[in-house]
C-alpha positions in Angstrom: 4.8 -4.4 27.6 6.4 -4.6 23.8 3.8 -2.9 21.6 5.1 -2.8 17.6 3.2 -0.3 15.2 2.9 -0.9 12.0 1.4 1.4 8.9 -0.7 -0.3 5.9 -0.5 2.1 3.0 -3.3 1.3 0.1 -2.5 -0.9 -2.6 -3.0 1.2 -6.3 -2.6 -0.8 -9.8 -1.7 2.1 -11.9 -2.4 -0.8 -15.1 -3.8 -4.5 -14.4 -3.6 -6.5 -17.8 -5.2 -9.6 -17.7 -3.2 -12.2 -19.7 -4.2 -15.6 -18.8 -6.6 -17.9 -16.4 -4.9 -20.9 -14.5 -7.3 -24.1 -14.4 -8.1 -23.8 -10.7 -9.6 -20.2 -11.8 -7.0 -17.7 -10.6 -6.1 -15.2 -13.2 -2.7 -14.1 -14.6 -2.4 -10.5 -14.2 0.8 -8.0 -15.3 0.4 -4.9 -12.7 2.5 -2.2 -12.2 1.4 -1.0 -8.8 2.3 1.4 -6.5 1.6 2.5 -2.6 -0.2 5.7 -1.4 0.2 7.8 1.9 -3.0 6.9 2.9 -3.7 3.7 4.9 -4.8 1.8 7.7 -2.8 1.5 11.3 -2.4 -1.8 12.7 -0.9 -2.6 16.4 0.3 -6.0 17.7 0.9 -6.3 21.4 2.2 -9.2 23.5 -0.1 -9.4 26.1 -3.8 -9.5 27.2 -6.1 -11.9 25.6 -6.2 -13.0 21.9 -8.5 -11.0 20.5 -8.4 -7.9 17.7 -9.8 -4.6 18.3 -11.2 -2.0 15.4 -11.6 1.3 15.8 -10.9 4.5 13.0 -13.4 5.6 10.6 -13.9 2.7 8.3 -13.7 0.1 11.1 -16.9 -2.0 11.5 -17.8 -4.3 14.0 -17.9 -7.4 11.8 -14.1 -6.3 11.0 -13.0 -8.3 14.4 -13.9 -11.6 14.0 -11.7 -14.6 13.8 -11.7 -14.4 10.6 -9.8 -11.6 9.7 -7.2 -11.4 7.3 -4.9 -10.4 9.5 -5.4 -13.9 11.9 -4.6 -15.7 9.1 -1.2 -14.2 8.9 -0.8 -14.4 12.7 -1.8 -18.2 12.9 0.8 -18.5 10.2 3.5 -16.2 12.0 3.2 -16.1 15.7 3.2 -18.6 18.3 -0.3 -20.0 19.3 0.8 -20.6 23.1 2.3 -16.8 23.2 -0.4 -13.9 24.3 -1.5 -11.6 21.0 -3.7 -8.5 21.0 -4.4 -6.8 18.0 -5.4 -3.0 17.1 -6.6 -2.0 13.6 -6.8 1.6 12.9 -9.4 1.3 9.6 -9.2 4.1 7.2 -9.6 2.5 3.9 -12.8 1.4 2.9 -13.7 -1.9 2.3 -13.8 -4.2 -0.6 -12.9 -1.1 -2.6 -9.8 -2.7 -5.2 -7.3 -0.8 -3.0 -6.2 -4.0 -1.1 -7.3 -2.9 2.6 -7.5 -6.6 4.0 -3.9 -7.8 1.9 -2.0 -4.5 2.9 -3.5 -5.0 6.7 -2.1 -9.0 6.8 0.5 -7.8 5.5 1.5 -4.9 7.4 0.7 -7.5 10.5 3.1 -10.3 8.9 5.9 -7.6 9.3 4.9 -6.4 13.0 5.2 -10.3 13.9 8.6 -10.5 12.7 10.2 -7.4 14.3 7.6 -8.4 17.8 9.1 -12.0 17.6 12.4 -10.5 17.3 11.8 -8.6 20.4 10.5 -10.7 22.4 13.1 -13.6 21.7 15.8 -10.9 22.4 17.0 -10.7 18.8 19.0 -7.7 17.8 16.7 -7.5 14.6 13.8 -9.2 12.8 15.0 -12.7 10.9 14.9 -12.7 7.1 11.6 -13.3 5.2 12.3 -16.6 3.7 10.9 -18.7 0.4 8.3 -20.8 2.9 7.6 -17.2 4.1 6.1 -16.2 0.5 4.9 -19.3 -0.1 2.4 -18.8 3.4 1.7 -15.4 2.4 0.4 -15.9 -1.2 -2.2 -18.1 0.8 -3.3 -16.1 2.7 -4.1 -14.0 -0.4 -2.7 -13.2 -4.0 -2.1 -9.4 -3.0 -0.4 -9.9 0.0 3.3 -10.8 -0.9 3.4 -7.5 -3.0 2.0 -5.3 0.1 4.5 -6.6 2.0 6.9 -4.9 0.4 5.0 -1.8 -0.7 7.1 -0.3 -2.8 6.5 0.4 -6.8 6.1 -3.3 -8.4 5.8 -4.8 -11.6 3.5 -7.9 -10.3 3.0 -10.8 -12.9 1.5 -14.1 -12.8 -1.1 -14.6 -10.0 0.8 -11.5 -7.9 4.0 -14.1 -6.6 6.4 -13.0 -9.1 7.5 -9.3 -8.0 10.0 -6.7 -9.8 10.7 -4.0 -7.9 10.9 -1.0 -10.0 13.4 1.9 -8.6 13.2 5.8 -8.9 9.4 5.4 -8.8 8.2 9.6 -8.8 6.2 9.7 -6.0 3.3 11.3 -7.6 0.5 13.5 -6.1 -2.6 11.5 -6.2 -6.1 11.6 -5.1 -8.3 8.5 -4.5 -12.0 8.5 -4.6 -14.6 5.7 -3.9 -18.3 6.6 -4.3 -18.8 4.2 -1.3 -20.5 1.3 -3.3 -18.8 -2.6 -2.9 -17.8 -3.6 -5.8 -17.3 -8.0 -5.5 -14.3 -9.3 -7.1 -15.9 -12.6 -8.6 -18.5 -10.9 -10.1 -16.0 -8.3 -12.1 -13.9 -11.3 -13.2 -16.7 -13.3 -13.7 -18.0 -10.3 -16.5 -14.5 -10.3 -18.2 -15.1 -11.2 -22.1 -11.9 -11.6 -22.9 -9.1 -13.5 -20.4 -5.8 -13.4 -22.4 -5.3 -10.3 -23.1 -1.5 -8.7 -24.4 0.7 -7.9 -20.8 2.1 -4.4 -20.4 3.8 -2.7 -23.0 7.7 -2.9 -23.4 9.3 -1.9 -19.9 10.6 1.9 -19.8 14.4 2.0 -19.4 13.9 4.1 -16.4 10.9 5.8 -14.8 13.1 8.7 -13.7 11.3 11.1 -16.1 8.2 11.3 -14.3 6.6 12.9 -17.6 7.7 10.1 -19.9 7.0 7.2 -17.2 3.3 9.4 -16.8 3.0 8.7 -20.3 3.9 4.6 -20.8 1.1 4.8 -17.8 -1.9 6.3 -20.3 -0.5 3.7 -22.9 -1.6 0.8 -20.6 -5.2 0.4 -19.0 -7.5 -1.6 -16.5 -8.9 -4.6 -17.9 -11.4 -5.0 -15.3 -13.1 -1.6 -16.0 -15.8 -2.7 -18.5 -17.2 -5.5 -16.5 -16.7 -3.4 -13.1 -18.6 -0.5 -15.0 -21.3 -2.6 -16.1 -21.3 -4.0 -12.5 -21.3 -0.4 -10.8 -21.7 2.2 -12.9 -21.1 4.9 -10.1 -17.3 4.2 -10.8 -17.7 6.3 -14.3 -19.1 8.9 -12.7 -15.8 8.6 -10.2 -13.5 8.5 -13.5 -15.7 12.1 -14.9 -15.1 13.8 -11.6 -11.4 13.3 -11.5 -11.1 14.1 -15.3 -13.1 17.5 -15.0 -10.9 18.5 -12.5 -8.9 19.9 -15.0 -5.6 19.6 -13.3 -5.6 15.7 -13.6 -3.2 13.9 -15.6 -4.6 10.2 -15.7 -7.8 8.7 -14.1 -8.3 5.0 -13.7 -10.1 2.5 -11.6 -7.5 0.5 -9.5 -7.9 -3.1 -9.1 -11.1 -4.6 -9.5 -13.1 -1.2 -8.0 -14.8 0.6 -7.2 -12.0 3.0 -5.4 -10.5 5.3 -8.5 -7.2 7.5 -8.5 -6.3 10.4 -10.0 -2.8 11.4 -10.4 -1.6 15.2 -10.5 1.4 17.5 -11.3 1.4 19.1 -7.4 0.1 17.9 -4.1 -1.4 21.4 -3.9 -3.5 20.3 -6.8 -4.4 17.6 -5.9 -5.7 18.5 -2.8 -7.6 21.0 -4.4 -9.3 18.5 -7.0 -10.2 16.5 -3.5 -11.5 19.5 -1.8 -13.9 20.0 -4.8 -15.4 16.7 -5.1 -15.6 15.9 -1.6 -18.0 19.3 -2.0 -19.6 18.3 -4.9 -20.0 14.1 -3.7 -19.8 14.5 0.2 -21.3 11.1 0.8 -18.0 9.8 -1.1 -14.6 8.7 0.2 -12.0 11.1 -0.9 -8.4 11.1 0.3 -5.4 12.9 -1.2 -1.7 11.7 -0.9 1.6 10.5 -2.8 2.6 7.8 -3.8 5.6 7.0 -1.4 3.3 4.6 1.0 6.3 2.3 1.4 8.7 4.9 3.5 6.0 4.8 6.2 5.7 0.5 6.4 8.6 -0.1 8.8 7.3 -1.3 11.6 7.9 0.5 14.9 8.9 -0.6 18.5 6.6 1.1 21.0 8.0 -0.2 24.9 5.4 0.3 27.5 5.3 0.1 31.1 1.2 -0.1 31.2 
């Protein structure tokens, strides 16, 4: 049995500018994102019956239906006459602006290739091609950047990606007062829809001080209306802040999931120590910022 393991580390937008609106209603965004330790564990498996399994400590039941995310990417990237069994190891909450679903598609979009590979006795996956992105942006405007997972600049509606190199893998603690936040309804509250992109580019984000600083310059346009929406996410924002070891606190994506970002991991996991004390109905996790070393996907043979 060929068995292909594949980790889904959290989307974070570290700045989301809002700079435009597209007549079919998706918004233009300018994004510098990055990918945490912390993630969901997906498992594709050429045999059995089609179905997906959910397990882990955010996994729900309603998480396996045909519906899923991550059968969109399989109907778009396996064949439909070949057996496929899925496993999704759910750690990330859901609906929490930390891309769950997209990194999950995505992380199964890379586990078909290398499975594919395998099981047509190629010496390694094929090439993600143009018709590849193309697929994957419809399946969702997140997913072509968590397939890559790596630090991004991420303009237009999330297809046009910049890699950005010698990212600092920063310390950072995420935190989600375990409210769903929806996505219309935040964009739906924005006031203002062209706003200015991201300041002028850093020549290098090698001086994780200076890059830390062009990070406080930019912001999340999407906090006001996701505040108004779900005012928990301020009181998020004023844990991580009185920490008092915290360097910048900011909602990522559209909510209500906030990060934290710190000078040591040993910090950091002592900020997370105290408000999971202080909030222990709350989702707290603490990790770097180097997500995208763990997304390989990995070959697991099996004679059972």
């Amino acid at each position: 049995m060929i068995k292909v393991r594949v980790f889904a580390p959290a989307k974070i937008n570290l700045a989301l500018h809002i700079t435009g609106r597209l007549p079919d209603g998706y918004h233009l965004i300018d994004s510098l994102v990055a990918f945490a330790d912390i993630g969901d564990w997906i498992t594709l498996t050429e045999h059995g019956p089609r179905e997906l399994s959910v397990s882990g400590p955010e996994g729900v039941p309603e998480l396996a239906s045909d519906d899923n995310i991550m059968w969109h990417a399989a109907q778009k990237f396996w064949t439909p006459d070949r057996p496929l069994s899925m496993a999704l190891e759910k750690h990330l909450p859901m609906a929490s602006g930390i891309g769950g679903g997209s990194a999950d598609a995505a992380a199964a979009y890379r586990g078909l290739l290398l499975l594919r590979a395998t099981v047509e006795g190629m010496a390694s996956p094929r090439a993600p091609t143009t018709e590849d992105a193309h697929a994957l942006l419809s399946i969702g405007a997140d997913v072509p950047m968590c397939v890559l997972s790596d630090p991004a600049r991420i303009r237009g509606i999330g297809e046009q990606i910049t890699p950005v190199p010698n990212f600092f893998p920063y310390a950072t603690v995420l935190v989600n007062p375990r409210v769903q936040v929806s996505t219309p309804t935040v964009f739906s509250g924005l006031t203002i829809r062209d706003n200015p992109g991201l300041d002028p580019w850093p020549v290098s984000f090698e001086d994780r001080d200076a890059a830390l600083d062009w990070m406080r310059a930019q912001r999340n346009d999407l906090h006001a209306p996701a505040v108004a929406d779900c005012p928990a996410i301020g009181t998020v924002l004023n844990a991580l802040e009185q920490t008092g070891t915290c360097r910048l606190a900011r909602m990522s994506g559209s909510g209500a999931t906030c990060f934290g970002i710190f000078k040591r991991m040993h910090m950091a996991q002592a900020a997370a120590d105290a408000i999971s004390a202080a909030h222990p109905d709350w989702w707290v996790r603490a990790g770097r910022l180097n997500g995208g070393r763990n997304a390989v996907p990995q070959l697991i043979r099996s004679t059972t």
